[in-house]
C-alpha positions as CSV (number, residue, x, y, z in Angstrom):
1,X,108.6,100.2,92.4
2,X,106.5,99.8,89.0
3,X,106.1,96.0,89.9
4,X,105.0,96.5,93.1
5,X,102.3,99.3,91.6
6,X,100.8,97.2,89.3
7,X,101.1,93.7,90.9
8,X,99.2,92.8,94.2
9,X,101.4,92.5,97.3
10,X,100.7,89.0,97.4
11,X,101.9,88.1,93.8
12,X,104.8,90.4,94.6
13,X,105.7,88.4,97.8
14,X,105.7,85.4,95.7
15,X,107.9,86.3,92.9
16,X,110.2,88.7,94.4
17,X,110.5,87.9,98.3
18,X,109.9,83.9,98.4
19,X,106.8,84.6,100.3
20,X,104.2,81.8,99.4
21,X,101.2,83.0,100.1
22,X,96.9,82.0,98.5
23,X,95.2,85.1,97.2
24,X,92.0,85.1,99.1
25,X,88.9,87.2,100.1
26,X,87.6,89.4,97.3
27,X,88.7,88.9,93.3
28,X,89.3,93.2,92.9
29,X,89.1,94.5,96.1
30,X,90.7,97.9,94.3
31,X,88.1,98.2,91.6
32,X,85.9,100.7,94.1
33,X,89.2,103.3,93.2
34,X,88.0,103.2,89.7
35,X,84.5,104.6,90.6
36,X,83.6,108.0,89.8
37,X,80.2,110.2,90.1
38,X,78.0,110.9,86.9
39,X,79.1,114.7,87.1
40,X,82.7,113.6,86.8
41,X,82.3,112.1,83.5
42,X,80.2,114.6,81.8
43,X,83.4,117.4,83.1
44,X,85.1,115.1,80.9
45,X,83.0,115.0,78.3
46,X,82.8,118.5,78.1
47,X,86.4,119.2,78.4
48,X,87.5,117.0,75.5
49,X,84.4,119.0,73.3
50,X,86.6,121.7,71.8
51,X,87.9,121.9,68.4
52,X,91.2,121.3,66.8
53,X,91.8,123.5,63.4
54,X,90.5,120.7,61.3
55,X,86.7,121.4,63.1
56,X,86.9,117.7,64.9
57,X,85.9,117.2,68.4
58,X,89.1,115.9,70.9
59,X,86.4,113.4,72.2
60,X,85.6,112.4,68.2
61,X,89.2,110.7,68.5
62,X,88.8,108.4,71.3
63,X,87.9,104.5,70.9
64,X,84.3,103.1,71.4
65,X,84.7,100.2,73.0
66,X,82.1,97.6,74.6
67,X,83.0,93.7,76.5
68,X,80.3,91.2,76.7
69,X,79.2,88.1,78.3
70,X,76.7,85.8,76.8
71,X,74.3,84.0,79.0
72,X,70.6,82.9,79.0
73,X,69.5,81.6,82.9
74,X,73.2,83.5,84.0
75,X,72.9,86.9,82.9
76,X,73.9,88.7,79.6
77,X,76.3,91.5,80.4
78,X,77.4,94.2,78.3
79,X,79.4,97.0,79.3
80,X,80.3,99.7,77.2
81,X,82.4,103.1,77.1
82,X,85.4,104.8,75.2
83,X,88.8,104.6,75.7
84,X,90.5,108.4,75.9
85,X,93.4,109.4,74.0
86,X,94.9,109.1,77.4
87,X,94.6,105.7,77.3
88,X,91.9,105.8,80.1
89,X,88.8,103.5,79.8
90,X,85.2,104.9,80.8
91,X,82.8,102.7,81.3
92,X,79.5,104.7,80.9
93,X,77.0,102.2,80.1
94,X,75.4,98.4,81.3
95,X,73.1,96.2,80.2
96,X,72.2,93.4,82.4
97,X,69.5,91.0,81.9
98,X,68.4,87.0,81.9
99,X,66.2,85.1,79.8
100,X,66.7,87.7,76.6
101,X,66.7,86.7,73.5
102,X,70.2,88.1,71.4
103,X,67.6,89.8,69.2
104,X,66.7,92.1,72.2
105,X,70.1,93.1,72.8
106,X,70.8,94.5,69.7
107,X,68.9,97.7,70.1
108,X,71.2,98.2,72.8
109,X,74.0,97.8,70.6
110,X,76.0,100.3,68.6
111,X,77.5,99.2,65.3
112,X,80.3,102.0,65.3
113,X,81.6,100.2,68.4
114,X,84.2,97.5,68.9
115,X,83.3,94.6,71.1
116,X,85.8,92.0,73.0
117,X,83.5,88.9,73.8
118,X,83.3,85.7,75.5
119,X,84.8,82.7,72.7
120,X,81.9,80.3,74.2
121,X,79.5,82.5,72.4
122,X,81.2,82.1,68.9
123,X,77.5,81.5,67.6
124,X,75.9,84.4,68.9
125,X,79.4,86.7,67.8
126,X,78.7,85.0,64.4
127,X,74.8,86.4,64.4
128,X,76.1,90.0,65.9
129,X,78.7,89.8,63.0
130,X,76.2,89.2,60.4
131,X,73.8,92.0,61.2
132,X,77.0,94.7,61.1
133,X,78.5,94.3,64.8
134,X,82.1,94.5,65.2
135,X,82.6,91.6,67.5
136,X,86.0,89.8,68.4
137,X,86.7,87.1,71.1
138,X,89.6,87.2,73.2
139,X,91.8,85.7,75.8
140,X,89.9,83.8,78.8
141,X,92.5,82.3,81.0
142,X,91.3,83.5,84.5
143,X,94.9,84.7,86.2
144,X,96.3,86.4,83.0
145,X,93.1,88.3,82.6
146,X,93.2,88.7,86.5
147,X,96.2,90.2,86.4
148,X,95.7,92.8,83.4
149,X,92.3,93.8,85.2
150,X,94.2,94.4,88.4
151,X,97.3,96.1,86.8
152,X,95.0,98.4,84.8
153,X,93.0,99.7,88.2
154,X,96.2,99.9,90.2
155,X,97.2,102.2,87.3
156,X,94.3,104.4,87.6
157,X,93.6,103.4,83.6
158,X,89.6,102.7,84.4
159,X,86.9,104.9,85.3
160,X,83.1,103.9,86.1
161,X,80.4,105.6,86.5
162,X,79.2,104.5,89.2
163,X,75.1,105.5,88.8
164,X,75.4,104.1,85.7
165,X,76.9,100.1,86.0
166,X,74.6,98.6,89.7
167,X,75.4,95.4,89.1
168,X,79.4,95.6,88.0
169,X,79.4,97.2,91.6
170,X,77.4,94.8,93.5
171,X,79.5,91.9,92.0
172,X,82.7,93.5,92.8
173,X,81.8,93.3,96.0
174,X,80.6,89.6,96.3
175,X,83.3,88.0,93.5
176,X,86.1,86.2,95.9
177,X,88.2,83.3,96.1
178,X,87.0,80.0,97.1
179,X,88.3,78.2,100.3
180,X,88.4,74.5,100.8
181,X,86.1,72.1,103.0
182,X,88.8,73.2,106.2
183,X,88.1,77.0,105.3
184,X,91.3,77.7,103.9
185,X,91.8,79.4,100.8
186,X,92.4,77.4,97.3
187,X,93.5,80.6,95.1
188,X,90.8,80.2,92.9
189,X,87.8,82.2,92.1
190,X,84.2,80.9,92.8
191,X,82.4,81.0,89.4
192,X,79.4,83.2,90.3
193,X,79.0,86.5,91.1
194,X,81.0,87.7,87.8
195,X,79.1,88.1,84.6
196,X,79.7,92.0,84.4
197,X,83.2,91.5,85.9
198,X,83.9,88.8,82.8
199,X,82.8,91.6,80.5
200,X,85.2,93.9,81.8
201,X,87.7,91.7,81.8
202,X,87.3,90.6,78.4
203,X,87.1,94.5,77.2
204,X,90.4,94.9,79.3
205,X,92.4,92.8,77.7
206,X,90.8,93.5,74.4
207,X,92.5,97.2,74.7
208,X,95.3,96.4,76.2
209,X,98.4,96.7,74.2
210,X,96.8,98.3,71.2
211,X,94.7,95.3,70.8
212,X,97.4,93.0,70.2
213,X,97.1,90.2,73.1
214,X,98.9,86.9,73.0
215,X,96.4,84.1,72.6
216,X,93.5,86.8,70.8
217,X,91.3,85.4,68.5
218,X,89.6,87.0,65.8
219,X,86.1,86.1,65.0
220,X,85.4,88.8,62.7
């Protein structure tokens, strides 16, 4: 029963029940579970705002956390949040833009945070590394990441804001599978449509396991 939570019914057919079948239509048709209003998160925030006897905030405990995609004429994406002592991961913040320099991105950045990023950008990790930012590349191959992404929404382990991340939302929507000339479907993602949904993913399996990812590499 835990397998068939936190695989997709297609991938479960395949393994389990020698069903071969494509994945097709949308990449995370699920992730629109993981939505939640802006008054949602700030009960949370004030829930976890109480003491403990030492005088330190619950909240003061939980794990800044950001994943980022480089990109000049495809957009930079940075998304950004904490993960809970519950293990869940709000994302509470986006930044979205093309044709910015990294220099203009920094004011957006936070140095007591901890971001998973895209290993093609090892120059501008380098830059964010040498002006204080905690910056560590990680993992890219598509269907492992695929699959942590998914398990971690079917698990109810990520919340978004939604008022706050427009475009993660409008890519969720449009971020599918390609099909072939005959219209049948190949299994494989179409590369567009998924710069804020590569920062996710690259956050996702950042935190996942404590950190400790086959195949992670440290940049800094």
């Amino acid at each position: 029963e835990r397998l068939k939570r936190v695989m997709t019914p297609i991938e479960f057919a395949n393994e389990y029940e020698a069903g071969f079948e494509i994945a097709s239509g949308t990449v995370y048709p699920e992730l629109e579970s993981c939505l939640i209003s802006e008054s949602e998160w700030l009960k949370h925030w004030e829930d976890n705002s109480s003491k403990d006897k030492g005088g330190v905030h619950k909240r003061d405990s939980w794990q800044r956390v950001g994943g980022m995609d480089f990109g000049w004429n495809d957009p930079y994406c940075c998304l950004s949040g904490y993960l809970d002592t519950d293990n869940i991961l709000w994302i509470v913040n986006e930044r979205y833009i093309r044709n910015a320099l990294l220099k203009s991105h920094v004011e957006y950045l936070d140095n007591t945070y901890r971001y998973y990023c895209d290993t093609a950008g090892r120059q501008q990790m380098q830059e964010l590394i040498s002006l204080g930012f905690n910056c560590m590349g990680v993992y890219k191959g598509i269907y492992l990441v695929i699959n942590i992404l998914t398990q971690l929404i079917r698990e109810g382990k990520i919340k978004i804001i939604r008022e706050r991340v427009p475009n993660t939302i409008r890519e969720s929507l449009s971020y599918c599978y390609a099909v072939d000339s005959d219209g049948d479907p190949t299994g494989r993602p179409v590369d567009s449509n998924n710069h804020a949904l590569d920062a996710l993913r690259y956050l996702c399996v950042g935190i996942k396991d404590g950190n400790r990812i086959p195949g992670l590499v440290l940049i800094g």
